[in-house]
MDTraj code that builds the backbone (N, CA, C; nanometers):
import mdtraj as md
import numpy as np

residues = "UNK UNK UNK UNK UNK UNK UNK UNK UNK UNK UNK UNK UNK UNK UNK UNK UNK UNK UNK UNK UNK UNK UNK UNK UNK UNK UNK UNK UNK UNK UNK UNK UNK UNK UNK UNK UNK UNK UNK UNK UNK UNK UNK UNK UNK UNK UNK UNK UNK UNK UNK UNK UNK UNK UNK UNK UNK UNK UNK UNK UNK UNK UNK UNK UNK UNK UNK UNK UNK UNK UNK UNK UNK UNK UNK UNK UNK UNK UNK UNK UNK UNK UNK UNK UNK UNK UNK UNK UNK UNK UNK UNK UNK UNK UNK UNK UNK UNK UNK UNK UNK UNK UNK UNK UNK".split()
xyz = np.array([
    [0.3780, 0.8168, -0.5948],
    [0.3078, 0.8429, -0.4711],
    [0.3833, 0.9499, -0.3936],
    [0.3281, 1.0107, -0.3265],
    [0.3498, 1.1389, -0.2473],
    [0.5021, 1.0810, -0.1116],
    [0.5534, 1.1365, -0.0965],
    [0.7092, 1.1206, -0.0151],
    [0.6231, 1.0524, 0.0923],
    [0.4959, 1.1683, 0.1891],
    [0.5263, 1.1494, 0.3357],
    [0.4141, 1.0218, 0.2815],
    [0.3129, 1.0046, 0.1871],
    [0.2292, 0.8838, 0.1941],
    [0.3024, 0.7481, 0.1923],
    [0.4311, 0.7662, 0.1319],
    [0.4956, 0.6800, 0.1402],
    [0.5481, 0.6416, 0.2588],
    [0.6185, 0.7253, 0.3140],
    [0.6583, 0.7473, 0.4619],
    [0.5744, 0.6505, 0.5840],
    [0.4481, 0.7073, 0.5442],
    [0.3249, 0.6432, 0.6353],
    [0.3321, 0.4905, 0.5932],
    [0.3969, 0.4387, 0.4578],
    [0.3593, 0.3123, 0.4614],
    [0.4726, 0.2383, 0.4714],
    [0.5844, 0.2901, 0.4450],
    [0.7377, 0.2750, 0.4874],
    [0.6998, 0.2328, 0.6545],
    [0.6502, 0.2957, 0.7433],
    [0.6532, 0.2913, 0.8788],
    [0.6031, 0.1531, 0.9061],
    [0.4826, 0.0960, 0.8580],
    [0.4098, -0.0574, 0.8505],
    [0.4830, -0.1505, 0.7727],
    [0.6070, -0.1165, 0.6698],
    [0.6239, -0.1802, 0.6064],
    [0.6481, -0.3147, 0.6656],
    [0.6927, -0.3800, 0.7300],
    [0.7333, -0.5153, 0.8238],
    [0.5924, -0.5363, 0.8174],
    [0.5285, -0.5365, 0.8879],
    [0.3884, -0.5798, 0.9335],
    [0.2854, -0.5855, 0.7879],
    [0.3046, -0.4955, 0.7309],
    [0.2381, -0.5314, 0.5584],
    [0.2905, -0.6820, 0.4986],
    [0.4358, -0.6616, 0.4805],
    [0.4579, -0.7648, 0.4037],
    [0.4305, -0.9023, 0.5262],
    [0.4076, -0.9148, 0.5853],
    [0.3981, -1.0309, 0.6525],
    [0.2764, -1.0238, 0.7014],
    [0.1927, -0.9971, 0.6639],
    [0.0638, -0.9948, 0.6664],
    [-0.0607, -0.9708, 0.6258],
    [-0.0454, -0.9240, 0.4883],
    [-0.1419, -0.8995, 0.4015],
    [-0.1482, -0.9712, 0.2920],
    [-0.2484, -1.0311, 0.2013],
    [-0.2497, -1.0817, 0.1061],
    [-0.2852, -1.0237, 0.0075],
    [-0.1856, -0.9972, -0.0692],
    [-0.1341, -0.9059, -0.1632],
    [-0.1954, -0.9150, -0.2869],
    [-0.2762, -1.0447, -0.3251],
    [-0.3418, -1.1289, -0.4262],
    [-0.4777, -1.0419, -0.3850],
    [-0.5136, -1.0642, -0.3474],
    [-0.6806, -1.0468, -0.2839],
    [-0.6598, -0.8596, -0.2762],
    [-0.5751, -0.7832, -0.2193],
    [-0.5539, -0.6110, -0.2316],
    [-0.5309, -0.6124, -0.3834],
    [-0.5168, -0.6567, -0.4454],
    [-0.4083, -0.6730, -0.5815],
    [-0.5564, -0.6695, -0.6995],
    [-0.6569, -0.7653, -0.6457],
    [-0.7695, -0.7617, -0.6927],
    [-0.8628, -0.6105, -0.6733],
    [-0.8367, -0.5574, -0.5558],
    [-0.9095, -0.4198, -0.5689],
    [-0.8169, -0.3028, -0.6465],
    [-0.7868, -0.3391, -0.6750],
    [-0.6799, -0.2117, -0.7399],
    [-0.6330, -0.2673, -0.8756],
    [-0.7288, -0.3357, -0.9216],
    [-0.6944, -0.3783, -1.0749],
    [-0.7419, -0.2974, -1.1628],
    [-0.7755, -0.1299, -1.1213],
    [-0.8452, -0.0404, -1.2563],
    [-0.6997, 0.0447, -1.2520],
    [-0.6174, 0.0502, -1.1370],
    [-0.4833, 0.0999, -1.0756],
    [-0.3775, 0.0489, -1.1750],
    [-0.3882, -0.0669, -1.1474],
    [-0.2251, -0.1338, -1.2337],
    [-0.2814, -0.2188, -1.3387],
    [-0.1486, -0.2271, -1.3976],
    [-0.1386, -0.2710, -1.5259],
    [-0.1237, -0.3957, -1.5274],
    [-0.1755, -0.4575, -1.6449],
    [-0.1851, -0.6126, -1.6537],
    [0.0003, -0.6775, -1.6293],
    [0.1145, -0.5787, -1.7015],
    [0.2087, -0.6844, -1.6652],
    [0.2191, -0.6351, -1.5322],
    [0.1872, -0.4959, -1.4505],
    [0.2013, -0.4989, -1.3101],
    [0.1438, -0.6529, -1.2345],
    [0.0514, -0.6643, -1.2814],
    [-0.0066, -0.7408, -1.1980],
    [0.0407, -0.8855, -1.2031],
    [0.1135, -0.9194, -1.3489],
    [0.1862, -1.0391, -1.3909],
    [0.2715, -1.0278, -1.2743],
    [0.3364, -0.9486, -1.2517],
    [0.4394, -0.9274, -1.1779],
    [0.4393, -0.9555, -1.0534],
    [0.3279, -0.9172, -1.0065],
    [0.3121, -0.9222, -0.8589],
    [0.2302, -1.1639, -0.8321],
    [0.1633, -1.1380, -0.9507],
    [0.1405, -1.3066, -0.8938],
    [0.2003, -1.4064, -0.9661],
    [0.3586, -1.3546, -1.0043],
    [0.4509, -1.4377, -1.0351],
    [0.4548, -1.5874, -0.9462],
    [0.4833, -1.7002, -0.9773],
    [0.4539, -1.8203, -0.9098],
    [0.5714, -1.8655, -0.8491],
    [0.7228, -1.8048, -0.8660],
    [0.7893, -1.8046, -0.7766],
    [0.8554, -1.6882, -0.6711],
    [0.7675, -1.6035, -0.6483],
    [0.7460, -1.5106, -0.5689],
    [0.6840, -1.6261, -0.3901],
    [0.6925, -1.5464, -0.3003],
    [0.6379, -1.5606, -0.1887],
    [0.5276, -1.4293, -0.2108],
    [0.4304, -1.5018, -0.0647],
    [0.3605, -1.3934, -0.0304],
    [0.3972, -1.2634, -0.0067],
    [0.5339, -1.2786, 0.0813],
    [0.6123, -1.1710, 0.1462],
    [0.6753, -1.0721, -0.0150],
    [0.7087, -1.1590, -0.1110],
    [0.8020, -1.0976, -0.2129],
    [0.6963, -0.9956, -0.2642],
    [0.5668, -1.0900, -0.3266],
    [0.4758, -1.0186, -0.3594],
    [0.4274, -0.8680, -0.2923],
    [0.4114, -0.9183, -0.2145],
    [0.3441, -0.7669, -0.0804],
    [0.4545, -0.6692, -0.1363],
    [0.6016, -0.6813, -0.1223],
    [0.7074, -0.6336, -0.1582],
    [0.7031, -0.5696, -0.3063],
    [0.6543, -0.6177, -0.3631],
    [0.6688, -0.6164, -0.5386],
    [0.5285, -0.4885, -0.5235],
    [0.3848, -0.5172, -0.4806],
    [0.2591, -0.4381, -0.4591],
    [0.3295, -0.2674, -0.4267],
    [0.3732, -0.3193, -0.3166],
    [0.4339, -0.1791, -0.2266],
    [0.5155, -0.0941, -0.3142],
    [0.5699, -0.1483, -0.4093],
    [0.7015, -0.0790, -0.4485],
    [0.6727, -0.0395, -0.6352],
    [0.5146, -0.1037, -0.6427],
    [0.4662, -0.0384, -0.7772],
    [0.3531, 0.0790, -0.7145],
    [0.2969, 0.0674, -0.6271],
    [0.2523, 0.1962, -0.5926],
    [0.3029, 0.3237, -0.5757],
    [0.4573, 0.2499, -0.4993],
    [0.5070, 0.3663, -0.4479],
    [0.5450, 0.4441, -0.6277],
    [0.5602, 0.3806, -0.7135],
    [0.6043, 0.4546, -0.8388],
    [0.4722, 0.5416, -0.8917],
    [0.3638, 0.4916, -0.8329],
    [0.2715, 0.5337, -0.9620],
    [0.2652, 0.6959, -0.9273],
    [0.1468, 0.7567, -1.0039],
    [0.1494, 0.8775, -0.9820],
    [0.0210, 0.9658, -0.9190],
    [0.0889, 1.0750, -0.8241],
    [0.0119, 1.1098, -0.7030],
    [-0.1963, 1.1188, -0.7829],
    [-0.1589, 1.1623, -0.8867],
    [-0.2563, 1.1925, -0.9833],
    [-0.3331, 1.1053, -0.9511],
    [-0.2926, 0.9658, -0.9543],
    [-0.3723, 0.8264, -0.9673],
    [-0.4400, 0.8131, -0.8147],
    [-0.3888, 0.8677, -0.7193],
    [-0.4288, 0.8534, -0.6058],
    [-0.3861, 0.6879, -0.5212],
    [-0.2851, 0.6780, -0.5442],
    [-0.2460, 0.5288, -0.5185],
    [-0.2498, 0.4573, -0.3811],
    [-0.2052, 0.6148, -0.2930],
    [-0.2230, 0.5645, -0.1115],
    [-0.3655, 0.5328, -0.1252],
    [-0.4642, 0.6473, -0.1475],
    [-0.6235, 0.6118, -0.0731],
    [-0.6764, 0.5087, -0.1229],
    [-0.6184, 0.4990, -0.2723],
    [-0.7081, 0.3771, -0.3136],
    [-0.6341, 0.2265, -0.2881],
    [-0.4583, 0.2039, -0.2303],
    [-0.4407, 0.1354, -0.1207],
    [-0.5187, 0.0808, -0.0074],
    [-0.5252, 0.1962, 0.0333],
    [-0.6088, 0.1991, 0.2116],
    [-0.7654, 0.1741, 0.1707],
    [-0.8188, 0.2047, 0.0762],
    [-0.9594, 0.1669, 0.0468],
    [-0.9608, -0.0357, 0.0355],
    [-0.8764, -0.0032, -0.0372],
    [-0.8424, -0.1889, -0.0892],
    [-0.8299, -0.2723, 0.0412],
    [-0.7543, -0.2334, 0.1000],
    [-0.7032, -0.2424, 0.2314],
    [-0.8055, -0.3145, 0.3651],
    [-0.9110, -0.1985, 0.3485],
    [-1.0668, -0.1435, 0.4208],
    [-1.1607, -0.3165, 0.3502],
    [-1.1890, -0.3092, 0.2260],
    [-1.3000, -0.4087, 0.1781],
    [-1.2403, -0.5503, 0.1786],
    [-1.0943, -0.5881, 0.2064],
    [-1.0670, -0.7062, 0.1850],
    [-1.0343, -0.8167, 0.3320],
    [-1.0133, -0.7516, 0.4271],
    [-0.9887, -0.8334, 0.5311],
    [-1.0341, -0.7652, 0.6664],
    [-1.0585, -0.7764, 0.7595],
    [-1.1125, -0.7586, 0.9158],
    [-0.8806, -0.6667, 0.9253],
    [-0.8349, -0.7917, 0.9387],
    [-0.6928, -0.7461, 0.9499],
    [-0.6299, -0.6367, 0.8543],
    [-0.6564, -0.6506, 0.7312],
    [-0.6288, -0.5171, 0.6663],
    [-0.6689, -0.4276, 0.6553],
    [-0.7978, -0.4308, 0.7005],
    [-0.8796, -0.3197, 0.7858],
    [-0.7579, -0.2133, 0.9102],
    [-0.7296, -0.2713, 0.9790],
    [-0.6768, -0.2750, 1.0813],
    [-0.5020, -0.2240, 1.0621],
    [-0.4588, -0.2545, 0.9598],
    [-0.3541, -0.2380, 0.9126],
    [-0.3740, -0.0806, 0.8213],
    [-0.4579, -0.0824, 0.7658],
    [-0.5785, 0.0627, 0.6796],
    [-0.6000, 0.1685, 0.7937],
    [-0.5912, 0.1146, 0.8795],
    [-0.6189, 0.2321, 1.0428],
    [-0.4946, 0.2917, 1.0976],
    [-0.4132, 0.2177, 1.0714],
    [-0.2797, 0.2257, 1.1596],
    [-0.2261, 0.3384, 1.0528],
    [-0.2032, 0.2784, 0.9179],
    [-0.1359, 0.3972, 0.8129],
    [-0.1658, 0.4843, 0.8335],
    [-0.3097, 0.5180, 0.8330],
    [-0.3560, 0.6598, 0.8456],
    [-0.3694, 0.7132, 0.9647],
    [-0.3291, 0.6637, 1.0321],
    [-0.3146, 0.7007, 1.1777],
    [-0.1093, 0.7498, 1.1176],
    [-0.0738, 0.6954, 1.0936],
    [0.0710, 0.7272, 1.0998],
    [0.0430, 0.8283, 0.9882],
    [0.0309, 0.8625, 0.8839],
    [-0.0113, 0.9672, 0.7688],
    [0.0011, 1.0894, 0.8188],
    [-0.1241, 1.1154, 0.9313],
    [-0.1713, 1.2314, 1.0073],
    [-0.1069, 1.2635, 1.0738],
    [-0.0015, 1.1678, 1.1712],
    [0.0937, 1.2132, 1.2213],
    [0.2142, 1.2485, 1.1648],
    [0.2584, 1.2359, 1.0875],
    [0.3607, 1.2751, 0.9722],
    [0.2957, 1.4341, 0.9293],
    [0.1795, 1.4290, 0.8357],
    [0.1338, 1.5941, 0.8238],
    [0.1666, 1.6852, 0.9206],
    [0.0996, 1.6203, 1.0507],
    [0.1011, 1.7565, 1.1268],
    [0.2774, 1.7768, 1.2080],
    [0.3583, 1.7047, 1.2261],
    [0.5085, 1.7375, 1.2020],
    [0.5581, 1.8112, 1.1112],
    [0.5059, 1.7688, 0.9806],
    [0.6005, 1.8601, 0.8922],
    [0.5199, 1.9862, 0.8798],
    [0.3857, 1.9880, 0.9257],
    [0.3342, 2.1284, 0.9458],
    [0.3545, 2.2383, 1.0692],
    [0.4394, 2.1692, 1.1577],
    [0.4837, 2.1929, 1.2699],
    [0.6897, 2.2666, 1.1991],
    [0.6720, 2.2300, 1.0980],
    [0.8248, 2.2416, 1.0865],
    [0.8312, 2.3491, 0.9690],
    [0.7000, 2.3622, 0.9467],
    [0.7227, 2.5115, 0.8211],
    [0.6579, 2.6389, 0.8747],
])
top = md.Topology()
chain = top.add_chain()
for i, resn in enumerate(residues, 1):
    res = top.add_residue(resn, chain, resSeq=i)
    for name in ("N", "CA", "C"):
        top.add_atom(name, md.element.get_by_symbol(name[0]), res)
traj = md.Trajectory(xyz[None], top)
């Protein structure tokens, strides 16, 4: 995934992992990751929090190609009223990140 997309989700990170259900995002993004990704993430001695943790940190690997932020924030958008809401804020922080570092070249 792209530095500043990361950046944007680095910034929520607290508020992601303690608040999203990572199972249910995990389900929209199953054409995204891979079956042991996904072993991985609904490991049964994981927490919610570990999980969210484990989600976050296989996106952040995948590749920009795959489009991993939007189709995040899409996942994000169809699964909860609150991750909706959490889907607003990133990209609200995203845009503000662009136009800084477009401010700085």
């Amino acid at each position: 995934m792209d530095e500043l997309k990361q950046k944007a989700i680095r910034h929520h990170y607290a508020d992601l992992v303690d608040s999203i259900n990572s199972l249910r995002v995990m389900d929209y993004l199953a054409n995204l990751l891979s079956s042991e990704e996904m072993d991985s993430i609904r490991k049964s001695q994981l927490t919610p929090q570990d999980r969210t943790r484990e989600l976050i940190a296989i996106l952040f690997r995948k590749n920009e190609q795959l489009r991993p932020f939007e189709r995040f924030i899409i996942a994000l958008e169809e699964t909860d009223i609150n991750h909706r809401a959490m889907a607003k804020a990133i990209l609200k922080t995203y845009v503000c990140v662009l136009l800084v570092r477009q401010k700085t070249l």
